[in-house]
C-alpha positions, 0 to 999 in steps of 0.5 A: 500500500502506497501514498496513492492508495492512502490519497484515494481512501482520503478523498473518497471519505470526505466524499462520503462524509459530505454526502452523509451530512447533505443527506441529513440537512435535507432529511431535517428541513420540511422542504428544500425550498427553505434551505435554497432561500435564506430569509429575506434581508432588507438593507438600511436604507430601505428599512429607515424609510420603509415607512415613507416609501410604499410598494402600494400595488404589485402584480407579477404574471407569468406567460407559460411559453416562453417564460416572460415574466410581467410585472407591474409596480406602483410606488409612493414616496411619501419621504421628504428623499428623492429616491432612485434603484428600488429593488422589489423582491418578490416571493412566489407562491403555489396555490396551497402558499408553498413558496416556489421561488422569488426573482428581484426587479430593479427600478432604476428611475428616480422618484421625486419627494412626495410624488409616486410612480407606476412601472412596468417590466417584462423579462424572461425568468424561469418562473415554476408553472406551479406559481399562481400568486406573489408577494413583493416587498421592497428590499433596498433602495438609495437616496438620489443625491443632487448632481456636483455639477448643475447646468444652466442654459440659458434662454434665446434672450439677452441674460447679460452674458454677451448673448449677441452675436455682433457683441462676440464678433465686436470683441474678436480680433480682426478677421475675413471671411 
């Protein structure tokens, strides 16, 4: 018996061993669902305004050929923030209330302080042909900051900036055209 036998022997118990543990993690769990998703989390930011900012309708339907999944949101920012990159979560559900997975949409839109908005998503998702409801939640979402730099343009009038095209050419040195 050499090195080499000792190495497979090695292996092939931490293989068996995994599996024995796979085997009773599994076994343990009332279904596989609630060990492939962990509990929702809802980041900081999201549960600080959780309150203001509301998932006031949502609808997911799903087609069966192809897959493509609709969803339609309605937001209300009640919060004195703009806010912008809403991720909604949304669990789905059997007819018996089974979870039978969640997919997460991004709203990367702005919604202003104290206005609302309605969007609407189609993409194609592997969805369970056994989901027949949803229940979407907001997970995360940022406060919009105001850009670093703001950019005025100015009107056709005069605002007292040289606006006149005889005023430049006065001011140009001599030239021909």
């Amino acid at each position: 018996m050499n090195g080499n036998f000792w190495s497979k022997v090695g292996i092939s118990t931490v293989i068996l061993g995994l599996f024995i543990f796979a085997f009773y993690t599994f076994n343990k769990s009332p279904d596989i669902a609630t060990i492939l998703l962990p509990p929702v989390q809802v980041s900081a930011t999201a549960q600080e305004l959780l309150d203001t900012v509301i998932l006031a309708r949502s609808e997911v339907a799903v087609q069966e050929e192809g897959h493509l999944a609709h969803a339609a949101f309605a937001i209300d920012n009640n919060s004195n923030h703009d806010i912008k990159n809403i991720e909604i979560l949304c669990t789905l559900l059997d007819n018996a209330g089974i979870e039978q997975g969640r997919d997460k949409w991004v709203i990367y839109d702005t919604i202003k302080a104290h206005a609302n908005g309605i969007f609407s998503s189609t993409s194609k998702k592997y969805v369970s042909n056994r989901a027949s409801a949803s229940q979407c939640q907001i997970v995360d979402m940022k406060r919009a900051q105001s850009p670093l730099i703001a950019i005025h343009r100015g009107s056709g009038a005069d605002s007292g900036h040289g606006s006149s095209h005889q005023e430049a050419q006065d001011t140009m040195p001599d030239t021909h055209h």
